[in-house]
N, C-alpha and C positions, 0 to 999 in steps of 0.2 A: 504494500500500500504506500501511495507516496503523500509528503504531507502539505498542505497549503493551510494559508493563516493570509485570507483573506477576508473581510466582513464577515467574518463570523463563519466561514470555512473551515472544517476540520480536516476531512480525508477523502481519499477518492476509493470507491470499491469497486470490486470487478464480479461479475456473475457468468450464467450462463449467453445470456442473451447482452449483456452489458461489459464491455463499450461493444460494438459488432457492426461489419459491413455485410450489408443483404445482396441487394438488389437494385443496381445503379440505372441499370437501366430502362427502367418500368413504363408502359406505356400511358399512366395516365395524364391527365391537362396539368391539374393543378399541384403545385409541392406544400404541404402544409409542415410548419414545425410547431411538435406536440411539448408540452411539457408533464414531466411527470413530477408527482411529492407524496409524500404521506410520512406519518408517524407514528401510527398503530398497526400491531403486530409485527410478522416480520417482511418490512416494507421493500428488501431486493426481492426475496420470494415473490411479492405479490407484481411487483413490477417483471419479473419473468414470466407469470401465471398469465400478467394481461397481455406482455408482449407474442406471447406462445398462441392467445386467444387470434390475435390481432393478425398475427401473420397465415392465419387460414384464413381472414375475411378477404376474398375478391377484391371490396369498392375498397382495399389499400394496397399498396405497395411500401413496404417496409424498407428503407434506400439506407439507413444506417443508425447506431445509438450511440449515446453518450456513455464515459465511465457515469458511473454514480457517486452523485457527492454530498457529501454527510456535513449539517451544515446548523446551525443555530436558529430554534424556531425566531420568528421575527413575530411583532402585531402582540399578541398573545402566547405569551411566556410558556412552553411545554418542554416537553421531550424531542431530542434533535431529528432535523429532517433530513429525509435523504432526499434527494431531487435527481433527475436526469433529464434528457431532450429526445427526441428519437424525430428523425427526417421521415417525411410519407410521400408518396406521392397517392394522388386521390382524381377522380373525374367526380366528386361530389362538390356542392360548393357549400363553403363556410358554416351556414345553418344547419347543413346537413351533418355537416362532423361533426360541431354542436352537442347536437341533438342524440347521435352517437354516443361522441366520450361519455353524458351524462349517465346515457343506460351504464356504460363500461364502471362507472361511479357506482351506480345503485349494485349492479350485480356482486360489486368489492365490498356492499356495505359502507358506502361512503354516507353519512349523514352532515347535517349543514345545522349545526345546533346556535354558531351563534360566527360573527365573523374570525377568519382566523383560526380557527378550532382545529384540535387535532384531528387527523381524518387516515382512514385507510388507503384511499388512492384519490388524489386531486390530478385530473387532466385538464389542461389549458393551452389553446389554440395559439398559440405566441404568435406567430406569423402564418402568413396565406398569401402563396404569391405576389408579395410585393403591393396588397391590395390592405385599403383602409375603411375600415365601417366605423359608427362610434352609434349606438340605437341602445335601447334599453335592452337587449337581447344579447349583442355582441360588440365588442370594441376588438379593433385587429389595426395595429398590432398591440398585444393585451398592453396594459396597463404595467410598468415594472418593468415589460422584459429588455426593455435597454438598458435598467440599473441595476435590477436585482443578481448578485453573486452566486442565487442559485438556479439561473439562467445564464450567464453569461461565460461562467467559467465550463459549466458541462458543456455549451455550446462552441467555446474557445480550443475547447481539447478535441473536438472530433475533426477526421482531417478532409479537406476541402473547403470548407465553411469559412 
């Protein structure tokens, strides 16, 4: 494991599916980058379980992931987070992943108790081809992921990016 002491950066961990090159070439339109977090249970497991889910579903194309990195909750004070990024490419648009990751949420057991809160698996659309919404439904590119350390450094370490 190597160490980083950045904003509240701990360590980077590696898994089965974590850091990894898929599938560069994928036919669909749009490239969306996902982010992953959680802090309940055991969160590279589940981030395996969803990625393993993910990579049978057709409307993706899995193009590559981030290490995982372990990182100090922010907002509301808990147990640390592990975060990662993973690249897609998709022929769905924006609402439609949305609408997706959320189920991918509920099936983890993700609940939304108050902001902030610890959670089993938070998925969050960072970017969508270079495209900008800002609606009560969706803001792209999310909110943070220019600043936040546990966007930017999983993002910084994968290669071509």
């Amino acid at each position: 494991m190597d160490r980083i002491c950045v904003d509240g950066a701990r360590m980077l961990l590696r898994s089965r599916y974590f850091p990894n090159e898929f599938n560069p070439q994928a036919p669909h339109k749009y490239t969306a980058i996902i982010g992953l977090g959680g802090n309940i249970g055991n969160t590279a497991k589940i981030f395996d379980r969803f990625l393993n889910l993910i990579l049978k579903d057709r409307r993706f194309a899995i193009i590559q992931s981030s290490p995982m990195l372990v990182n100090k909750a922010f907002g509301y004070v808990s147990r640390d987070y592990i975060n990662a990024v993973i690249i897609l490419k998709t022929s769905l648009y924006a609402k439609e992943i949305l609408r997706i990751m959320q189920h991918f949420e509920k099936r983890f057991k993700r609940t939304r108790e108050f902001r902030n809160s610890p959670r089993t698996l938070d998925l969050d659309i960072l970017y969508f081809s270079a495209k900008s919404y800002n609606n009560k439904i969706l803001t792209l590119p999310h909110p943070g992921a220019n600043s936040r350390a546990s966007v930017f450094i999983p993002l910084g370490l994968m290669k071509g990016v």
